[in-house]
N, C-alpha and C positions, 0 to 999 in steps of 0.2 A: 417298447418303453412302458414298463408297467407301471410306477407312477406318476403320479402327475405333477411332481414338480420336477423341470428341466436339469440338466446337471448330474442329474444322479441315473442310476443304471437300475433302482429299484428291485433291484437282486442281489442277496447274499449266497454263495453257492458254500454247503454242509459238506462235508465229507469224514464220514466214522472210520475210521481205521482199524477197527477191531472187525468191526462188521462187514469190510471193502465196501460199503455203500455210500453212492452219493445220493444228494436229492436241493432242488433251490428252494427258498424261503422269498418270500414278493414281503418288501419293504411297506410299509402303510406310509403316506403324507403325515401323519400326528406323527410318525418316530421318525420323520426325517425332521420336522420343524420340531419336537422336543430335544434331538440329543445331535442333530446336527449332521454328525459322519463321523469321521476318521475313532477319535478318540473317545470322545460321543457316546455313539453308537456300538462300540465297543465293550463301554464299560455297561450300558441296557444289556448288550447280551452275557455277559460275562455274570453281571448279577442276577440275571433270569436263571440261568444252566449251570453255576456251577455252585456247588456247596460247600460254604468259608469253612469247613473245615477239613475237608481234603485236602490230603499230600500234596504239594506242586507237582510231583512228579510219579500221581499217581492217573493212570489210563482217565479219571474223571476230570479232572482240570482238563480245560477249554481254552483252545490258543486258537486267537481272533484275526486275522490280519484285514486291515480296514482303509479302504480309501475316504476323502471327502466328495462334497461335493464343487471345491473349485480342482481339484486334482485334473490337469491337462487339460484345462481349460488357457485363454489368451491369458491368464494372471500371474503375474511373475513367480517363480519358485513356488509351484505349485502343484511339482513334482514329485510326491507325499504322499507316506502311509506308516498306519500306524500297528502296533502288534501290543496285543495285553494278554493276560492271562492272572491266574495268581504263581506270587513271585517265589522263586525257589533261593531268593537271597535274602527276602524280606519278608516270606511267609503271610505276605497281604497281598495291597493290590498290586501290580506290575504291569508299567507300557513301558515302552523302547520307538521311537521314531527314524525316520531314515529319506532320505532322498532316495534318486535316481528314477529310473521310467518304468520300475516292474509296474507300479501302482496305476502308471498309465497303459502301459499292457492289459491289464486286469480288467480298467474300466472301458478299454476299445473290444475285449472278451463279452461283455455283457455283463460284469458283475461288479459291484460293491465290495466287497468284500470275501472273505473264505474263512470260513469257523471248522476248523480241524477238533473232533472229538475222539475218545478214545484212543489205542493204543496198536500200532502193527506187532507181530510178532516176528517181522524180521526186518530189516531196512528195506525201504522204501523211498521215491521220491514222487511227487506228483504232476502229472505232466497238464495243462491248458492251453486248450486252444481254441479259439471261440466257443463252440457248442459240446467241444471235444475236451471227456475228460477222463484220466486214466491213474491211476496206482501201478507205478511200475519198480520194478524189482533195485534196488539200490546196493545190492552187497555186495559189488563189483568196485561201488564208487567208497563204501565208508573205511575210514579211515583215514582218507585222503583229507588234505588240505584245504582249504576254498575255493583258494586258484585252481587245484585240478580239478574239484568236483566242478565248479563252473565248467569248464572243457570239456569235463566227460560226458556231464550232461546235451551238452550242445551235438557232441558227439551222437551221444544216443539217438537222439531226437529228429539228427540229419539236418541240425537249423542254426548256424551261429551267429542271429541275428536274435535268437528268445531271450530272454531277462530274464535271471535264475534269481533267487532267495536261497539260502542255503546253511550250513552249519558245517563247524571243521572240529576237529577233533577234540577241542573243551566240550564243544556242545553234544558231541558223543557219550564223552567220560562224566558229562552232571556239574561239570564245574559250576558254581551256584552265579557267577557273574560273566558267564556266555554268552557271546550276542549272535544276533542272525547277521549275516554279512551277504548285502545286496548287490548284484551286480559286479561281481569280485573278480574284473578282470585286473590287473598289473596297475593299471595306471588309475582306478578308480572305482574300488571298494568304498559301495557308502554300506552304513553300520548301524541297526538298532540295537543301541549298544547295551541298553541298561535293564536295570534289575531283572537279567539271568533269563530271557525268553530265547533264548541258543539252546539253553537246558532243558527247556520244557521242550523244546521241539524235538530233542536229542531223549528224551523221556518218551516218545512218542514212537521213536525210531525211524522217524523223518529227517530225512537227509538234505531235501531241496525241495522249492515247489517252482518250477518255472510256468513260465507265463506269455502268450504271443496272441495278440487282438487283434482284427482286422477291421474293427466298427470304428463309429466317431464318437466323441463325445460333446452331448448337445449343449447349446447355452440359446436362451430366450433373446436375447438382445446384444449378439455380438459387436455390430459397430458401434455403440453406443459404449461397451465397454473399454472396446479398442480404442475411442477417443480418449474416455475419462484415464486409463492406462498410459497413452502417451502423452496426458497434462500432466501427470504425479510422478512421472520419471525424474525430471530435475530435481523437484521434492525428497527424492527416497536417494538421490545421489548426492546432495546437500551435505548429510549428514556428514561430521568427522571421522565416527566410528565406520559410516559405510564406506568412506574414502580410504581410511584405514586397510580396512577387508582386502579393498578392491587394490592395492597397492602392495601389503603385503602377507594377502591371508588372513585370518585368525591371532596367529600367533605374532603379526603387528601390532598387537594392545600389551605385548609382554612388556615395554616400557610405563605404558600406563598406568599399567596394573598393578605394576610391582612401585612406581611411586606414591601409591594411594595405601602401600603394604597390602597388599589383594592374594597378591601372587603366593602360594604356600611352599617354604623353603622346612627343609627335614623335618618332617611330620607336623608343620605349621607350629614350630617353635620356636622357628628364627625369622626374624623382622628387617635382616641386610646379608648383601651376598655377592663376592665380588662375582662370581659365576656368570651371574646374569645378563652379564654384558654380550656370551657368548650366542645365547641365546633370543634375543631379540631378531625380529622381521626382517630386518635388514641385513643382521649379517648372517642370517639362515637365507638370503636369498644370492648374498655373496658366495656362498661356500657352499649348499645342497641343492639349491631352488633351481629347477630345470626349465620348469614353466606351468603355467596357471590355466587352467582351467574353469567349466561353471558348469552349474547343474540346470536341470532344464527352465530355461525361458528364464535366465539370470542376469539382470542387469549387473553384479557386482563381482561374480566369480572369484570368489575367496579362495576357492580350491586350490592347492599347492601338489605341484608333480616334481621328485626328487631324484636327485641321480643319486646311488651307493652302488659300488660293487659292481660299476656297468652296468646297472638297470635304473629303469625307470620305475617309480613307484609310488603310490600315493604319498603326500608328506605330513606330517606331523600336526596337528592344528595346536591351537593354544594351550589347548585339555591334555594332548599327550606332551607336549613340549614343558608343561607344568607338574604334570601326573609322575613321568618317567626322566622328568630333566629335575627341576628342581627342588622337589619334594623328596628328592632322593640326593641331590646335589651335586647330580650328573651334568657338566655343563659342554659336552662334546655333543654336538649339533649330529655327529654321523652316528653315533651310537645310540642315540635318542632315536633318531629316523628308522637304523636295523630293530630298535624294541617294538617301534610303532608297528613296522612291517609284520615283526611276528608274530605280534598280538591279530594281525591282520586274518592272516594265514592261519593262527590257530581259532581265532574267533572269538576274542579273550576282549572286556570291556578295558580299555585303558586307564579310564579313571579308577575304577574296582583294582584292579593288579595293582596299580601303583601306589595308592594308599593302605591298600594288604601289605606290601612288600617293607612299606615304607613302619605300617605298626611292628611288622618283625622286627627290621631293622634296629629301632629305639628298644625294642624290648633285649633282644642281641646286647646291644650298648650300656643296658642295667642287669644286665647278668639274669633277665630273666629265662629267655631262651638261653642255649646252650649248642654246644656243636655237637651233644649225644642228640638233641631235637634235629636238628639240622642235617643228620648223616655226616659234619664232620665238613661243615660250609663254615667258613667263617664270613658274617653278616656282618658290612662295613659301607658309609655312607660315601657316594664318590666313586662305586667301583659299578665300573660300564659292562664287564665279564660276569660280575657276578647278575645285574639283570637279567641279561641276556640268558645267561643260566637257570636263574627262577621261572622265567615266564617261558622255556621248555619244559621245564618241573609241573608248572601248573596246566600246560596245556594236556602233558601227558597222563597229567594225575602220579607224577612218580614221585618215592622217597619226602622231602619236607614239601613237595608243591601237593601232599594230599590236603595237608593242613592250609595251605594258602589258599587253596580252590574254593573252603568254606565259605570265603570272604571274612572282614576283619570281624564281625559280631561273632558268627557259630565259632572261628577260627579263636577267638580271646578267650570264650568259651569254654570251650572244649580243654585248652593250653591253662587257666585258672590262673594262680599264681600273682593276680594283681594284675594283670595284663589286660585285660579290659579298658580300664584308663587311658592307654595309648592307642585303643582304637578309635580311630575318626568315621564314625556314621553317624545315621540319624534313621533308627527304625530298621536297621539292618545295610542300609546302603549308603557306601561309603561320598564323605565330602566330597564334593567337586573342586575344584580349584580359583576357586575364591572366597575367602578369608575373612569370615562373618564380622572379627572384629572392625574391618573396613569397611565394612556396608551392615548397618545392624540391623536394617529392614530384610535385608537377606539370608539375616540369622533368623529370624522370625521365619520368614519364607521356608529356609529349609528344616526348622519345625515342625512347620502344619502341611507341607507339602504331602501330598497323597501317596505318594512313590518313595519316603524319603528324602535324605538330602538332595534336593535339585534346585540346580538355576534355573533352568529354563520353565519350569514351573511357575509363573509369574514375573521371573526378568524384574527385581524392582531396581536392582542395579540401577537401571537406566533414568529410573525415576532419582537414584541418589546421587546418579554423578551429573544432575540437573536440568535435566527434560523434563519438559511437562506436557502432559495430556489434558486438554482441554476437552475435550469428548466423553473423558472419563472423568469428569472434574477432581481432575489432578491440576491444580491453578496453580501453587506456589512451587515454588523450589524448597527443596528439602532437603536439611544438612545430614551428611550420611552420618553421623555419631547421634543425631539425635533419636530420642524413643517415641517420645509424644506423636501423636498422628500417625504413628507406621502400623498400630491395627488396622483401620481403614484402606491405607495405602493397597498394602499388600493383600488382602481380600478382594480389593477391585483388580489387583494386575493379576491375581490366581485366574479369578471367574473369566479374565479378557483371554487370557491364555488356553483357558480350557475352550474358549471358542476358536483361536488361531489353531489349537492342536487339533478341532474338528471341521474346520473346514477344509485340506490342513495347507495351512501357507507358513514359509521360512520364518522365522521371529528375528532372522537379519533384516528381512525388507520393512524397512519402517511406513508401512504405511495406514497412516489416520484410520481409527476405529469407524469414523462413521463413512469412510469413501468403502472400507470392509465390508460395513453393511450395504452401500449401495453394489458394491460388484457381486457382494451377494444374489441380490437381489435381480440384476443383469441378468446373472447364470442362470437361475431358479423360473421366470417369470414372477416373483411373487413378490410385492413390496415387503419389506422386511427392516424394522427402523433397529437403531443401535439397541435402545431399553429389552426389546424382544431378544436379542443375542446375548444379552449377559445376564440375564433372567437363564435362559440355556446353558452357558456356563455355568451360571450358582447351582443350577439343576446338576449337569454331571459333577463338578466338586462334589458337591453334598454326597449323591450316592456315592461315589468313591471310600468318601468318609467313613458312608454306613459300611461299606463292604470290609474296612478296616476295621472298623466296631466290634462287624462281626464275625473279623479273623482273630479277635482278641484283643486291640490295641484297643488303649485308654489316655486319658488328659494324660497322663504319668512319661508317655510316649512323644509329647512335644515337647523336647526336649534337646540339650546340642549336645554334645561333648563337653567334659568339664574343662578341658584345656580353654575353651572357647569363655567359658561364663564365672571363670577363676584367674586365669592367667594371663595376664597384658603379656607384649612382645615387649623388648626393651630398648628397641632399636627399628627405624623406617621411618613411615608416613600411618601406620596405626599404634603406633608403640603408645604403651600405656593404656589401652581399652580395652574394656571386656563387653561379652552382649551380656545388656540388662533385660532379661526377657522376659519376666513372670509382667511387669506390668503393660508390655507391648502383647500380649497375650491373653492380659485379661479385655483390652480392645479391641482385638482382634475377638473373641469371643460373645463379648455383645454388639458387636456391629454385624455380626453373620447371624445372631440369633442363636445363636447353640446357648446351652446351659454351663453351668461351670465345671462341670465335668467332661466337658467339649461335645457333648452329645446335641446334632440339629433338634430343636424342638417339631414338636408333633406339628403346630400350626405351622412354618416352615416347609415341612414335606410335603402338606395339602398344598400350601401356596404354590409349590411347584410342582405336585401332580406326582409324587414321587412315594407320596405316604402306604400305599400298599404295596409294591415292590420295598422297600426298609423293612417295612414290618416281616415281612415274608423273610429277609435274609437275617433278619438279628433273630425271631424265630427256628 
């Protein structure tokens, strides 16, 4: 253990792939307690090595895969890891996160993390094993699928007990919203889904990197934490939303959501939908739900395992079940589950395809596309065949799925015609599936979010549908339509979040910021109070920020979709609202201290020790 705080492996292990050379990097105690880990740590090296103006998908862009430091430790869901790079869908910054136990493989390996530079000249994949590390030959496996390259790998290797990371054939072909797909056996593919790091990986001509530890990983004061752990359990099961989960998945809030008008039905233009009745927890657990599962060390096991077709298969969470169900206005619970699977198998982000497919669609519907653009598809909302159809197209890169591959920004684009309007992103990456005019704090949010439109990027949701955080002097309850106070709001849940995404724990497990900073603290030996960790957060936001500065984005960039800050729905539980954002934005701009052109100010960056890395990358 090279450094000296517990929890961490104090090793990132390099590997060039142009050069076949490895070599380790010893982590220093100031960058573990400035940037944390997972996400972190991440974004330090990503701003250090790579230069915001390079191609995503040229041999210089740096793909980062990052543990924290509670990762397999006794803390619930905290089975986590993170991957950034710059994004090949949003041409800034890009992370993707993910469950399952590679991340704990990795740190029982001895390592923190793995920075993948440069570029193979023929497929490859990388094989770990503690001390042991190898570049081996992948041109047997590419092409294939996830589920087989998982197998073949294992195959290779003589081990099918290793934990693979991998990429399926979007992330071969460049598709720009490709994800990495962890662990991708049948029943439990977890997915760093988002902005397009499938593509950089498949840029690289990396196939897979598996992973198999045989070490432990330390913690400073384990009984201690194992106590404070089993007092906060009744606590974190309390909650409705976690009872929710725990009952029927994810996709158990599709009732909630959609009475708050949350839920997005045909390209977030309709506000009621008799559909939806098909699709709620309940009677997805009548009709596909085989049985549930949880990821490591999970009190609440959201996870849903499906039957279609005589197999067993991961199921659908809220994001696909909303992404490929009703945003398209597909309301067959089996045909949702076959799109989710193939998105699986190809390695295709769900939210990104289903809001691409979904701008086709509307454009289809105003005579903008055409069936000479389409090969002679006709695009129609409602049809289960023709999904299923697209998201072959895009995985393969064939005939109209070259143009869906772009995602909806390059793809609107490119196509001109006034089509742009019916794309739904923010920065290049497409909405997620909840309905800013419902929660306007989370139009805000996916504004200023660093990655584009994300939820989880802050979560203020949770603050609008009337939780409060006391830790975070979050005191009052806050009505989700109102403006006032949501700059603050959503500043303080970004900086908390960019601390959950570095040390990295589940943002289902509700638990108290400052019991956070004590199990911190357990792990690490080192006291560590709350102020100190969201000081850390506003530190990685911020960079972030700059690194977006200085990929080219400007205030002009926090920005929604017009449909969102023009057009009320006319029908639901948000009908009638639009987000009002320029003045939740000018809030949000002096309570972070940037200027009005959203640029952090110079005092700002010194305050958080950040002022000569910025200078270096907007330079």
């Amino acid at each position: 253990m090279s450094g000296k705080l517990l929890g961490y492996c104090g090793r990132v292990l390099y590997i060039d792939l142009s050069k076949e050379k490895t070599w380790i990097r010893e982590l220093s105690e100031e960058e573990e307690l400035m940037f944390i880990g997972g996400t972190g740590l991440a974004a330090k090296i990503v701003c250090e090595e790579v230069d915001p103006s390079v191609d995503p998908f040229s041999s210089e862009n740096t793909l980062v895969f990052m543990t924290g430091p509670l990762t397999g430790t006794y803390v619930p869901c905290t089975g986590r890891l993170a991957v950034a790079a710059k994004s090949p869908l949003t041409l800034g910054w890009g992370e993707a996160h993910s469950s399952g136990f590679w991340g704990i493989e990795l740190k029982k390996a001895g390592f923190d993390g793995i920075v993948i530079k440069g570029s193979s000249k023929d497929p490859v994949y990388i094989y770990v094993k503690d001390s042991e590390i190898e570049i081996r030959d992948a041109s047997k496996i590419w092409g294939r699928d996830t589920r087989e390259t998982d197998k073949l790998v294992k195959q290779d290797v003589g081990d099918s007990k290793i934990k693979v990371a991998c990429i399926g054939p979007a992330g071969e072909k460049l598709v720009r919203y490709a994800c990495i797909t962890v662990e991708p056996e049948p029943e439990g593919p977890r997915v760093a889904g988002r902005t397009g790091m499938g593509a950089v990986m498949g840029s690289k001509n990396l196939k897979a990197i598996a992973v198999k530890g045989s070490g432990s990983i330390s913690m400073a004061d384990p009984n201690r934490l194992r106590h404070l752990i089993r007092r906060l359990l009744p606590l974190i099961m309390s909650f409705p939303s976690t009872q929710i989960q725990a009952a029927y998945g994810t996709a158990g809030e599709v009732e909630v959501f959609y009475e708050y008008g949350d839920m997005p039905m045909r390209n977030f233009s309709l506000g009621a939908w008799e559909g939806i009745e098909k699709l709620t927890g309940e009677n997805l657990a009548k009709t596909i739900v085989a049985r549930h599962k949880a990821c490591y060390n999970c009190p609440i096991g959201c996870w849903r395992v499906v039957e279609i077709d005589g197999l067993r298969v991961r199921g659908p969470e809220y994001e696909a079940v909303a992404s490929l169900g009703s945003t398209l206005l597909i309301d067959d619970p089996y045909v949702i589950a076959r799109a989710n699977e193939l998105c699986n198998r190809y390695g295709i982000d769900v939210i990104s395809a289903g809001v691409t497919i979904a701008w086709a669609i509307e454009c289809y519907e105003k005579g903008i596309i055409t069936k000479e653009d389409t090969g002679g598809l006709e695009l129609k909302w409602g049809d289960g065949d023709l999904l299923l159809k697209l998201i072959e197209m895009i995985g393969e890169r064939e005939g109209f799925g070259k143009l869906l591959g772009e995602g909806s920004r390059l793809a609107s684009k490119m196509l001109g015609r006034g089509s742009e309007k019916y794309a739904m992103h923010v920065k290049g990456l497409e909405v997620p599936m909840h309905d800013p005019r419902a929660f306007k704090g989370m139009g805000l949010q996916y504004a200023t979010s660093n990655r584009g439109a994300c939820h989880l990027q802050g979560f203020v949701l949770r603050i609008e549908q009337g939780e409060r955080m006391h830790d975070l002097k979050i005191y009052e309850r806050v009505d989700r339509f109102e403006t006032k106070g949501k700059g603050r709001i959503v500043a303080i849940m970004q900086d908390w979040h960019e601390v959950l995404d570095s040390m990295i724990i589940c943002k289902f497990l509700a638990i108290p910021p400052a019991h956070v900073a004590a199990m911190y603290s357990m792990v690490t030996g080192r006291k560590t109070l709350l102020p100190e960790l969201l000081k850390a957060g506003s530190r990685i936001f911020n960079l972030k920020r700059i690194f977006n500065i200085a990929c080219g984005y400007s205030s002009a960039d926090d920005t929604l979709p017009e449909r969102f800050l023009r057009e009320p729905l006319k029908e639901g539980g948000a009908a009638g609202q639009v987000v009002e954002l320029e003045p939740m934005l000018k809030e949000y701009y002096d309570y972070r201290k940037w200027d009005e052109k959203g640029v952090p100010r110079k005092e700002l960056l010194e305050e958080l020790g950040i002022a000569e890395l910025a200078e270096r990358l907007i330079r």
